[in-house]
Backbone as CSV, one residue per row, in Angstrom:
resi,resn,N_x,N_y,N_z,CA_x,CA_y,CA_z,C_x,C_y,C_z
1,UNK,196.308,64.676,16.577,195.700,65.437,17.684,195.820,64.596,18.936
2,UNK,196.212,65.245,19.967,196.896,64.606,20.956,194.993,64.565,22.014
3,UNK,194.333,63.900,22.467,192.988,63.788,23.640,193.732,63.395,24.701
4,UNK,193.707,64.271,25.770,193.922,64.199,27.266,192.679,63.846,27.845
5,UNK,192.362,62.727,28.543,191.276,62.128,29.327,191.535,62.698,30.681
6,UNK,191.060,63.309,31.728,190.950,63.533,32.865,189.630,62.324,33.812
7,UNK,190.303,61.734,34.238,189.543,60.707,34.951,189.124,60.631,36.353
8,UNK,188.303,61.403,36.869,188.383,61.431,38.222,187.636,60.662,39.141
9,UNK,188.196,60.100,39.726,187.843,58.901,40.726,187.109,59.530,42.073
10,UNK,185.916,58.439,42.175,184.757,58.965,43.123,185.196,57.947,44.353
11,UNK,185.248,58.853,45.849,185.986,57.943,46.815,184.236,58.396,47.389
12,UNK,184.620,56.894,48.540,183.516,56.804,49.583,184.040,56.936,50.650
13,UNK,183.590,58.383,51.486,183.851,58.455,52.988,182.896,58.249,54.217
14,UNK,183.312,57.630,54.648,182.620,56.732,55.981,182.874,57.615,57.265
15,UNK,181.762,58.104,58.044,182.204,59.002,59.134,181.434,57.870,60.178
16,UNK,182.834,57.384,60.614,182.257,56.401,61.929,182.318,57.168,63.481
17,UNK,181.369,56.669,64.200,180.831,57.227,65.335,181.339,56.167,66.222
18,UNK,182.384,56.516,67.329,183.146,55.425,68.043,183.149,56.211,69.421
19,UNK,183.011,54.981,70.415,182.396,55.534,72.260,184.519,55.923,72.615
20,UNK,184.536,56.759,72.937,185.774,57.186,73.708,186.106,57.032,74.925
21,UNK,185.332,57.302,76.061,184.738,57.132,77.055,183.770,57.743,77.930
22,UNK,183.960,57.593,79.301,183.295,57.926,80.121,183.574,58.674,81.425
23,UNK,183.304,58.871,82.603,183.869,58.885,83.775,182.769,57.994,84.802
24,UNK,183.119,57.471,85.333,182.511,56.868,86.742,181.933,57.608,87.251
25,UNK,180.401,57.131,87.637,179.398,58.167,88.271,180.188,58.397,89.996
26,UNK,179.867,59.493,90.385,180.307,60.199,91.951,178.730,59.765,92.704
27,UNK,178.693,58.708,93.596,177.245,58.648,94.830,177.692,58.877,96.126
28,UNK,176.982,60.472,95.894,176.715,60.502,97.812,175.330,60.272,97.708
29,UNK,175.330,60.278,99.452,174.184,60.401,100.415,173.956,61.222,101.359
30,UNK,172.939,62.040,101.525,172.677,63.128,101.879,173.043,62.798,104.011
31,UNK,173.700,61.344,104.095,173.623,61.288,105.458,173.998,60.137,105.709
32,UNK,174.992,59.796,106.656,175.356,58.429,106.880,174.719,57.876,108.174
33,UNK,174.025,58.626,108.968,173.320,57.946,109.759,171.949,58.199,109.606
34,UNK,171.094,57.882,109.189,170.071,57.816,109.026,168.570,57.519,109.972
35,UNK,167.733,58.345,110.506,166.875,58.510,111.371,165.932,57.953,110.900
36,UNK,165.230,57.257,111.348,164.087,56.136,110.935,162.879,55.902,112.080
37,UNK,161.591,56.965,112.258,161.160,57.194,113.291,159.739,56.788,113.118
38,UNK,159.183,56.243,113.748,157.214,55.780,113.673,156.528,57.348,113.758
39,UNK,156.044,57.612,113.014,155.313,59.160,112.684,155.855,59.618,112.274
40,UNK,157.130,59.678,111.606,157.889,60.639,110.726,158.026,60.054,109.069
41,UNK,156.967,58.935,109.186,156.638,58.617,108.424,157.109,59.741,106.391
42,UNK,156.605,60.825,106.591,156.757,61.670,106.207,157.983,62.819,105.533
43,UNK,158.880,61.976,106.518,160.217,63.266,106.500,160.987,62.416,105.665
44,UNK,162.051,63.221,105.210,162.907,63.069,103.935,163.843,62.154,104.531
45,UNK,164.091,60.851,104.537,165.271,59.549,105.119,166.485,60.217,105.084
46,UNK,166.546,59.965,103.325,168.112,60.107,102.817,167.732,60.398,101.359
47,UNK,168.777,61.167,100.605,168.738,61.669,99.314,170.203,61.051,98.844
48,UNK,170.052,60.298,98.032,171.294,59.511,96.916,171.168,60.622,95.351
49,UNK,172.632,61.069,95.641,172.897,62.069,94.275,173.460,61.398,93.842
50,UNK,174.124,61.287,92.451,175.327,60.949,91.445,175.558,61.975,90.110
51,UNK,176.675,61.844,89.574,177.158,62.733,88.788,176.718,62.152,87.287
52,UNK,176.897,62.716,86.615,176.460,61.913,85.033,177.727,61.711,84.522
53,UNK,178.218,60.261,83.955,179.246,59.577,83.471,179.781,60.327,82.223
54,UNK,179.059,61.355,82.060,179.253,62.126,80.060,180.201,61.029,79.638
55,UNK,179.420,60.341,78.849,179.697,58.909,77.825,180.666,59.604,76.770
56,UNK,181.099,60.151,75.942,181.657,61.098,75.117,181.941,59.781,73.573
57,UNK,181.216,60.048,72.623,182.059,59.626,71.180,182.621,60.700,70.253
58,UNK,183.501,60.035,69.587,184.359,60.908,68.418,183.575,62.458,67.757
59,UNK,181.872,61.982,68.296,181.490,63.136,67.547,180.923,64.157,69.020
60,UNK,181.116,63.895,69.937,181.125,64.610,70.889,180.158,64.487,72.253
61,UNK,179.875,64.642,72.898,179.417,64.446,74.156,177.839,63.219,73.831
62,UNK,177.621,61.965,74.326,176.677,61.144,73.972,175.199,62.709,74.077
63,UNK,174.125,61.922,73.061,172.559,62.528,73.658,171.695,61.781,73.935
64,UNK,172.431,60.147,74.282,171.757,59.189,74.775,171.210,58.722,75.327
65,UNK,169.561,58.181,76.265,169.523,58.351,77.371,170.675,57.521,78.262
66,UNK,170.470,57.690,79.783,171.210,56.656,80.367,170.493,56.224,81.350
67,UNK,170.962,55.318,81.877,170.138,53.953,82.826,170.879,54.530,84.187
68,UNK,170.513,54.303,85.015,171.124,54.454,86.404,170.785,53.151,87.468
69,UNK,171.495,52.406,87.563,170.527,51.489,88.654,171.239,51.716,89.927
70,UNK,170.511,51.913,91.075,170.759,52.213,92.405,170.692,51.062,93.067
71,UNK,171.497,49.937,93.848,171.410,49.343,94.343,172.058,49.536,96.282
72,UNK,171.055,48.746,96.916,171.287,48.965,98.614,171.158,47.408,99.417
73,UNK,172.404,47.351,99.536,172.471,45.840,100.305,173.143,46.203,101.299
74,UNK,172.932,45.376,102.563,173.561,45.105,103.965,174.997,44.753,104.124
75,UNK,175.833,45.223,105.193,177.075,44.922,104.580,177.941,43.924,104.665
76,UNK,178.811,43.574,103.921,179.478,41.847,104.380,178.500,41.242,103.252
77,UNK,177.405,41.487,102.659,176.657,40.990,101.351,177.141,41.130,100.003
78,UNK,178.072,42.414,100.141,178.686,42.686,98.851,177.869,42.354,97.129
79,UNK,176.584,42.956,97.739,175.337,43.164,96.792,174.766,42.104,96.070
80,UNK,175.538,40.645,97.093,175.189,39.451,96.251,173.955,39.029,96.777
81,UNK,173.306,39.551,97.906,172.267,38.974,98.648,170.829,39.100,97.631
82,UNK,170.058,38.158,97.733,168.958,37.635,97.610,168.001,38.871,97.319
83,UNK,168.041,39.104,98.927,167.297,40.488,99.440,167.536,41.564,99.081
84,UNK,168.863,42.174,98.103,168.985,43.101,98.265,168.162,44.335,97.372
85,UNK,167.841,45.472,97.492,167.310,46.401,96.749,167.876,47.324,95.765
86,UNK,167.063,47.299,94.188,167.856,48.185,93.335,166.423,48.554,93.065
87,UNK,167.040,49.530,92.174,165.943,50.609,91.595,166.613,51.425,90.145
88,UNK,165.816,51.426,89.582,166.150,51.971,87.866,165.674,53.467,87.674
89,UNK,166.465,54.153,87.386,166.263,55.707,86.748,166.582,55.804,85.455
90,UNK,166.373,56.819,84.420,166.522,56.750,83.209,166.642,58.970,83.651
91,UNK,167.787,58.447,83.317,168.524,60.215,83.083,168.221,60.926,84.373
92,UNK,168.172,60.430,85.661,167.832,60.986,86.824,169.292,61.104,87.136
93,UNK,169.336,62.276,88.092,170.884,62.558,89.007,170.698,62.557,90.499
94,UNK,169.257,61.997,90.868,169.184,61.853,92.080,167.418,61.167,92.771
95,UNK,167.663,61.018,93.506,166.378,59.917,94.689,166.732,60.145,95.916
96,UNK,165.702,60.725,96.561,164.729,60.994,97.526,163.901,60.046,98.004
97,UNK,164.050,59.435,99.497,163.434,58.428,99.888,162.733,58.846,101.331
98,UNK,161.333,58.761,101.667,160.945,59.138,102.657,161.102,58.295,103.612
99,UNK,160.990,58.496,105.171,160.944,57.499,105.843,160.211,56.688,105.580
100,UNK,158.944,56.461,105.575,158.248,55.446,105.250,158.336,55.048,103.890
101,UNK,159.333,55.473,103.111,159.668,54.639,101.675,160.999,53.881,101.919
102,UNK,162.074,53.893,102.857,163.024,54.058,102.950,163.015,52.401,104.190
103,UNK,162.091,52.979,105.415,161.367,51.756,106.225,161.007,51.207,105.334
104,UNK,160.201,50.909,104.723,159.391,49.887,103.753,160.429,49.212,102.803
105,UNK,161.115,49.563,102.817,162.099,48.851,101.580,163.203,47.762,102.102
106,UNK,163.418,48.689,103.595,164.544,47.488,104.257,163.840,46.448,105.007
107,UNK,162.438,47.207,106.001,161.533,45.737,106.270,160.641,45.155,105.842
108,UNK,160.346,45.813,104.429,159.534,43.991,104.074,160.221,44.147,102.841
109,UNK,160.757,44.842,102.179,161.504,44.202,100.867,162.577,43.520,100.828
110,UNK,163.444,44.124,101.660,164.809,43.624,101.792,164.876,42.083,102.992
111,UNK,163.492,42.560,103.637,162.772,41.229,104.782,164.238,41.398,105.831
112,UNK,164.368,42.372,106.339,165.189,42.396,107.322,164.568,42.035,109.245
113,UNK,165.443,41.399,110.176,164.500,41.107,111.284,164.513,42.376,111.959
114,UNK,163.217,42.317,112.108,162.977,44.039,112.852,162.231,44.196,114.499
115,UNK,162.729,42.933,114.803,161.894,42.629,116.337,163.184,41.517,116.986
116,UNK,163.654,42.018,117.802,163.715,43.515,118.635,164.504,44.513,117.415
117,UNK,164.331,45.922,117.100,164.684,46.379,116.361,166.435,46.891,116.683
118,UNK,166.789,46.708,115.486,168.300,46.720,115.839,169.135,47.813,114.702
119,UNK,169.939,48.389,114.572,171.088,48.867,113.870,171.479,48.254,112.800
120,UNK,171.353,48.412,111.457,172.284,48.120,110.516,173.268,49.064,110.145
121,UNK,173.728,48.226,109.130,174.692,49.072,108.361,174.716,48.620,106.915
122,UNK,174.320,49.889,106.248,174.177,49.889,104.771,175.185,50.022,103.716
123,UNK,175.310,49.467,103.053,175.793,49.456,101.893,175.190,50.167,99.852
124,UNK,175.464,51.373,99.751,174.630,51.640,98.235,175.982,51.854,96.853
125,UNK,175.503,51.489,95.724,175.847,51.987,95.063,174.939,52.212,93.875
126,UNK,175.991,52.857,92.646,174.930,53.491,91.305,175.393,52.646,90.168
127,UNK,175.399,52.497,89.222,175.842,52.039,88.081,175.357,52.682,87.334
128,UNK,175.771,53.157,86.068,175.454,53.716,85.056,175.973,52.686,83.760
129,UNK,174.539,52.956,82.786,174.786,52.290,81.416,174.370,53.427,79.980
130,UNK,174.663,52.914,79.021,174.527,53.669,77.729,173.284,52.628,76.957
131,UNK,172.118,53.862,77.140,171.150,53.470,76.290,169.676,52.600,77.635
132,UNK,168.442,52.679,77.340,167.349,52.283,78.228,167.278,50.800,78.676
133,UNK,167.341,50.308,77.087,167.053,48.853,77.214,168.159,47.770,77.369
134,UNK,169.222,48.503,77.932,170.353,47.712,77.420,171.319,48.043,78.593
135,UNK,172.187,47.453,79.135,173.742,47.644,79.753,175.042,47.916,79.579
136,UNK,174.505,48.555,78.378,176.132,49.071,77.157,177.046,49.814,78.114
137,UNK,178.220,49.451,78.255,179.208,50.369,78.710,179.019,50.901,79.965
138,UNK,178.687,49.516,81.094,178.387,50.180,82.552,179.801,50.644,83.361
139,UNK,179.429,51.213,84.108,180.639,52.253,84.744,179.781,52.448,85.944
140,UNK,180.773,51.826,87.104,180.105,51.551,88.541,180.574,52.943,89.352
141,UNK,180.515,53.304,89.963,180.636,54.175,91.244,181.499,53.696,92.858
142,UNK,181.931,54.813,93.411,182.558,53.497,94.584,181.284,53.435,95.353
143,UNK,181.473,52.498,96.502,180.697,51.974,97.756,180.610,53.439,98.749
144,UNK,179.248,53.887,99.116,179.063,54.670,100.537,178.023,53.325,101.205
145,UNK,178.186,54.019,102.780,177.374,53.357,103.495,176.586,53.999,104.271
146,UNK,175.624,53.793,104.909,174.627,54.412,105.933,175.006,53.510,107.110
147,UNK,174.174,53.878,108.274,173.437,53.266,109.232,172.040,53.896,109.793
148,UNK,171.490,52.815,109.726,169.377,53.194,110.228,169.137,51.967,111.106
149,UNK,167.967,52.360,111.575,167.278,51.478,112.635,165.991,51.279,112.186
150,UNK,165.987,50.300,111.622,164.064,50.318,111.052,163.102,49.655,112.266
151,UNK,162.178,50.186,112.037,161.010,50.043,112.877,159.893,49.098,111.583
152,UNK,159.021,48.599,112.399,158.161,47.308,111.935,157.424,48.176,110.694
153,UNK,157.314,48.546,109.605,156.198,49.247,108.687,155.161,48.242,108.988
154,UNK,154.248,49.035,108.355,152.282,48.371,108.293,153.322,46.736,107.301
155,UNK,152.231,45.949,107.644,152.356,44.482,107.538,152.264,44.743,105.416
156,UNK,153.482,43.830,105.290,152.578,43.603,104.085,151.775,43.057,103.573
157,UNK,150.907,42.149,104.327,149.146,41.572,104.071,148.773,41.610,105.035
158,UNK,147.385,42.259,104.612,146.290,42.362,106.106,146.489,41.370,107.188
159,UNK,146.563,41.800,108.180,146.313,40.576,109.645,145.056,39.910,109.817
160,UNK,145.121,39.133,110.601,143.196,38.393,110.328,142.876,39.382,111.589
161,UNK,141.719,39.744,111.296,141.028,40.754,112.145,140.653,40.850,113.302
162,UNK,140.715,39.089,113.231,140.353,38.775,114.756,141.237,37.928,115.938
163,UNK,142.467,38.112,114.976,143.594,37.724,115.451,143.187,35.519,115.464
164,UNK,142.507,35.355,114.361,142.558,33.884,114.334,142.454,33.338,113.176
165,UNK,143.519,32.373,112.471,143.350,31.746,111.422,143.274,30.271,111.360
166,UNK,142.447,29.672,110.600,142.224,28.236,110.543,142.771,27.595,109.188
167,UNK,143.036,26.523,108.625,143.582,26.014,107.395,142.266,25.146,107.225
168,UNK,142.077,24.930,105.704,141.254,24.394,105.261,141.019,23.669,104.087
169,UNK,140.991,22.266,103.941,140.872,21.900,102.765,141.050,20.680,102.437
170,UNK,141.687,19.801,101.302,141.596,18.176,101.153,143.389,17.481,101.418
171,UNK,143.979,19.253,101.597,145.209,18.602,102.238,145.074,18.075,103.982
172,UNK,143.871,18.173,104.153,143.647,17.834,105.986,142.592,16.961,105.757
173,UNK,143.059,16.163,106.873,141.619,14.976,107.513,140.241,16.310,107.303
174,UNK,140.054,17.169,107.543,138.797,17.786,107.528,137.864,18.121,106.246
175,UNK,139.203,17.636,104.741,138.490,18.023,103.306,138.295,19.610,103.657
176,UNK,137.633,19.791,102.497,136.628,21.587,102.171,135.858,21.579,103.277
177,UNK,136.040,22.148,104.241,134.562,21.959,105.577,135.101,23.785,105.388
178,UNK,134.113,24.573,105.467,134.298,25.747,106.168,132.549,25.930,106.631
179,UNK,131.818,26.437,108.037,133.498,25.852,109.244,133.433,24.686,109.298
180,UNK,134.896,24.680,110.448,135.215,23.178,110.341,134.359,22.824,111.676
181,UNK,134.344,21.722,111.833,133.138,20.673,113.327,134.282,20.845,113.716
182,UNK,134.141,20.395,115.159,135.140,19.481,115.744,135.510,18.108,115.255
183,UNK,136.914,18.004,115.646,138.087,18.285,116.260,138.755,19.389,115.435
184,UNK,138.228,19.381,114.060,139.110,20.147,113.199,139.692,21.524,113.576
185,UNK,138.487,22.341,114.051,138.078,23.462,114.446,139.412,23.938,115.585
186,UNK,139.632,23.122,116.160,140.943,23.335,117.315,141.970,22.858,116.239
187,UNK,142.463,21.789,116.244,143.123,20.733,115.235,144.463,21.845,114.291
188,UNK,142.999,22.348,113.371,143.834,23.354,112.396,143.558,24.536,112.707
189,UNK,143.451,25.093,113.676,143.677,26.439,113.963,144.923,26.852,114.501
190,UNK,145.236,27.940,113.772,147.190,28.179,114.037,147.292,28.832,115.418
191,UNK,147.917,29.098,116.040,148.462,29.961,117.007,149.060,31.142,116.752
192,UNK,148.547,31.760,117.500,149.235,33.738,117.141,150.444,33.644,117.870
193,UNK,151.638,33.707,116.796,153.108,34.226,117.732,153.374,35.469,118.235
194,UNK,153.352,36.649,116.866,152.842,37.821,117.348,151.571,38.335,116.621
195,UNK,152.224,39.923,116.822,150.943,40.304,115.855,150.881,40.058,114.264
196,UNK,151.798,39.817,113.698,151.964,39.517,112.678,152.671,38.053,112.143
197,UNK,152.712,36.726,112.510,152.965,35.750,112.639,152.588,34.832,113.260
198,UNK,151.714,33.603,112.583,150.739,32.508,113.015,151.644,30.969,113.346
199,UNK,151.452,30.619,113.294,151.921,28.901,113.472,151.037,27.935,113.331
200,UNK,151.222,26.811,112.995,150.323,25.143,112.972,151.040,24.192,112.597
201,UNK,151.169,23.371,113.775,151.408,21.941,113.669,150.305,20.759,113.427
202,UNK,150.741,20.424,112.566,149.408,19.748,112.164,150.208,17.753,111.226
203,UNK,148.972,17.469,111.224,149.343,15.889,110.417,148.764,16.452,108.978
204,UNK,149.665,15.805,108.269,148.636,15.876,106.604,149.154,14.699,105.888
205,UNK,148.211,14.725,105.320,148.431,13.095,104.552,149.070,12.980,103.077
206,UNK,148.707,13.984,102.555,150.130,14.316,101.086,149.183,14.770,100.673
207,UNK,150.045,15.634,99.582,148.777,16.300,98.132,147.735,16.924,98.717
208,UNK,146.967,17.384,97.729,145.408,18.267,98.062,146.180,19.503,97.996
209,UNK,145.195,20.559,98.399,145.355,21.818,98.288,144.480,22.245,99.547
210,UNK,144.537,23.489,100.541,143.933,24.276,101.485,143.970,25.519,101.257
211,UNK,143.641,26.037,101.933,143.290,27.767,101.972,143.160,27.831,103.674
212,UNK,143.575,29.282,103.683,143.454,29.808,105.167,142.108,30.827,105.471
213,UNK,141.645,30.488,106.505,140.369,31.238,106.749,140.756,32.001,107.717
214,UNK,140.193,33.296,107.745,140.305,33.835,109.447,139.060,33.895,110.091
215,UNK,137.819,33.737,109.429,136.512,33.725,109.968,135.991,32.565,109.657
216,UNK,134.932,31.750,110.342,134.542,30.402,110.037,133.617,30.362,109.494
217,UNK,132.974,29.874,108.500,131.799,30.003,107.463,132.505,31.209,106.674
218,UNK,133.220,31.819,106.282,133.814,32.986,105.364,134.457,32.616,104.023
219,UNK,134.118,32.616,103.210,135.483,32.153,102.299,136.152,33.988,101.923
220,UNK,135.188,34.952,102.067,135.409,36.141,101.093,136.566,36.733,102.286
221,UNK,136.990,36.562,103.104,138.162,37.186,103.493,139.660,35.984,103.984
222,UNK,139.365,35.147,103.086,140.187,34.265,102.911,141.861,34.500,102.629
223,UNK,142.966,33.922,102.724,144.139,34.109,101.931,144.328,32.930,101.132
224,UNK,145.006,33.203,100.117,145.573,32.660,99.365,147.077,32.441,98.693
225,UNK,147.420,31.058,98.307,148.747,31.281,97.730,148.785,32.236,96.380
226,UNK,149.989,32.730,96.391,150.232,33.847,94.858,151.151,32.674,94.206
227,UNK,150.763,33.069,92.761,151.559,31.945,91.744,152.711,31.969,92.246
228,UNK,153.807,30.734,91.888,155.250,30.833,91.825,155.634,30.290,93.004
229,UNK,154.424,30.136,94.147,154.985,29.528,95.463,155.237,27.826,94.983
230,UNK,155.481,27.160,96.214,155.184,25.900,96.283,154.921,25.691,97.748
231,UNK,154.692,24.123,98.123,154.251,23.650,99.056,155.095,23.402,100.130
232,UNK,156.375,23.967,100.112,157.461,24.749,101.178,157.345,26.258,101.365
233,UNK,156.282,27.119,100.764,156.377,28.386,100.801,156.442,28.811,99.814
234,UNK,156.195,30.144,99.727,155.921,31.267,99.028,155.575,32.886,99.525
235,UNK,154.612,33.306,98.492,154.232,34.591,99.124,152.555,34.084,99.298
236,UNK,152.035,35.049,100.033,150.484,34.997,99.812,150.049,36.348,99.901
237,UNK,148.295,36.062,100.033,147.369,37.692,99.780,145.961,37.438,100.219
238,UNK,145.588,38.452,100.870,144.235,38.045,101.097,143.167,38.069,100.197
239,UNK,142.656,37.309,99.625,141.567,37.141,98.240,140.966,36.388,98.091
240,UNK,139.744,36.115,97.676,138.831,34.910,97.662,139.478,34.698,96.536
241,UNK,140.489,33.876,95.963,141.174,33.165,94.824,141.534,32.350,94.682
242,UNK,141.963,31.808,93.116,143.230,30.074,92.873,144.189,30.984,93.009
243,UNK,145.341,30.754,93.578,145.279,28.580,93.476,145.324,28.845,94.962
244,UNK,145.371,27.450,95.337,145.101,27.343,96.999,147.120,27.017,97.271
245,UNK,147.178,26.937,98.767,148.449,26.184,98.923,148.139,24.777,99.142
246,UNK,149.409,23.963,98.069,149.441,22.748,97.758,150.076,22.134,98.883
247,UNK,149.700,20.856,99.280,150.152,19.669,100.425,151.177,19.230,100.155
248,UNK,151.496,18.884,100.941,153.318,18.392,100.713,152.975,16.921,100.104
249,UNK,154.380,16.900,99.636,154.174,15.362,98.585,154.696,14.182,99.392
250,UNK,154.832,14.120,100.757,154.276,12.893,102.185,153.765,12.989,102.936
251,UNK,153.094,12.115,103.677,152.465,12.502,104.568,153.744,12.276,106.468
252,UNK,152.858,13.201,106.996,153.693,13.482,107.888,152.970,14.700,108.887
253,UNK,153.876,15.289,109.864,153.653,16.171,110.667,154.491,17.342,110.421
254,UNK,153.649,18.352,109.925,153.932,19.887,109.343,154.042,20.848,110.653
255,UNK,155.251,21.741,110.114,154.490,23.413,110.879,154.505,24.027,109.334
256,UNK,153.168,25.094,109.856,152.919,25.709,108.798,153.200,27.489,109.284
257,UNK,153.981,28.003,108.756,154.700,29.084,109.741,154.036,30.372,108.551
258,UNK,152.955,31.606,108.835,152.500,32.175,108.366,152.888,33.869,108.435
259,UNK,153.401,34.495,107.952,154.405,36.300,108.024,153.596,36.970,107.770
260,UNK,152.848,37.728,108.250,151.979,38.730,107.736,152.845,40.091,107.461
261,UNK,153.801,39.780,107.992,154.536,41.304,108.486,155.339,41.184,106.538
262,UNK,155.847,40.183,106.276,156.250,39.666,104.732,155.515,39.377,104.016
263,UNK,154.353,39.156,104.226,153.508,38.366,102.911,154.403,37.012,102.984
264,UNK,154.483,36.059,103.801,154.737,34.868,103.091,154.889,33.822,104.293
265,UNK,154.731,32.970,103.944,154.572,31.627,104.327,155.715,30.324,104.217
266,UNK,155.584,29.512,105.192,156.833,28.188,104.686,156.051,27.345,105.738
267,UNK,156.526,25.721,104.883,156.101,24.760,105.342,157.273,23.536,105.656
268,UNK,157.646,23.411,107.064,158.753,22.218,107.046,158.345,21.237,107.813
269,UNK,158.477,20.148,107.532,158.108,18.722,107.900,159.199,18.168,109.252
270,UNK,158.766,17.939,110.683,158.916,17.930,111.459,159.614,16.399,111.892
């Protein structure tokens, strides 16, 4: 008797999911010159659209989210600047910036000089990535540009109220005095450049820490340094808080140069 075995062999199929591509996001702007007006606070700047990159894999159009980052630098910066401004969307095809969101971003974020106010010229683009947390498979957009004229926005830290600030503390001949006696009282009191920018030349002897007062006997409307500065500058805030700003590490003759219009401060040795 003849047994025929039929043997049939069990295969494993693998259905792999592979990125094909994309297209490069399309950014306009709803306007290349851009109107930037004190009371129009309100009105619509500029509107940045872009197209969606449709990511596409083998199994058909991505359902992934995607990242969008919008970046706006000055031009001749070629988006390497310091200053420059981005912003993150997650599956957005467009941003809407009011004047006063639009002002606010180029003069105190981007810290552009806005006295005497002058003309730029902008530079934006978009980037697109695959997935939230991540930069998978970015695909840039070309370069548009604007031009705006920003005007001064509200300061970014309160002004002293009475248009006078004093320094205070064990980085000065005067120690913790608030107020200070004389000589101090003149000594370390800064000078108003404008409305939003103080000055002080002063002696300090190294080390210690101060704080700025704008009222004498006050500590509760005090400023303070914000972490991360040092004793060449930083940012500050008005707060009865630590840490104070730290003394330079010689002694010598300081200006102590104070931005209300920036939030921030610098200290160079004369």
């Amino acid at each position: 008797m003849l047994l025929i075995f039929s043997l049939g062999a069990c295969e494993k199929i693998e259905n792999k999911n592979y990125l094909m591509d994309g297209t490069r996001p399309v950014l306009t702007g709803s306007s290349t010159a851009v109107r930037l007006q004190a009371g129009e606070e309100n009105n619509v700047a500029i509107r940045f659209s872009w197209t969606n990159p449709n990511y596409k894999f083998t199994t058909g159009i991505s359902s992934h989210d995607v990242k969008y980052k919008l970046e706006i630098d000055t031009l001749g910066a070629n988006f390497n600047s310091s200053k420059k401004y981005q912003a993150i969307f997650t599956n957005d095809l467009s941003k809407t910036y009011t004047v006063g969101e639009l002002n606010n971003i180029l003069g105190n974020t981007m810290r552009l000089q806005l006295d005497p106010r002058r003309s730029y010229t902008f530079q934006a683009r978009i980037t697109s990535s695959l997935g939230v947390g991540t930069d998978a498979v970015p695909l840039q957009s070309d370069i548009i540009t604007f031009t705006a004229s920003p005007f001064p926005p509200p300061p970014k830290v309160e002004v002293p109220a009475n248009g006078t600030l004093w320094a205070t503390g064990d980085a000065f001949a005067s120690s913790w005095q608030n107020p200070l006696p004389a000589p101090f009282s003149t000594t370390q009191q800064f000078t108003r450049i404008s409305t939003t920018k103080y000055e002080l030349t002063v002696n300090m002897p190294s080390g210690g820490n101060y704080k700025l007062i704008q009222t004498q006997g006050d500590w509760g409307s005090q400023y303070h340094m914000l972490p991360g500065g040092t004793w060449a500058g930083g940012e500050l805030e008005k707060r009865d808080a630590d840490p104070g700003f730290p003394g330079p590490p010689s002694p010598g003759n300081y200006k102590i140069t104070v931005d209300f219009q920036l939030g921030i401060f610098s200290v160079v040795k004369l």
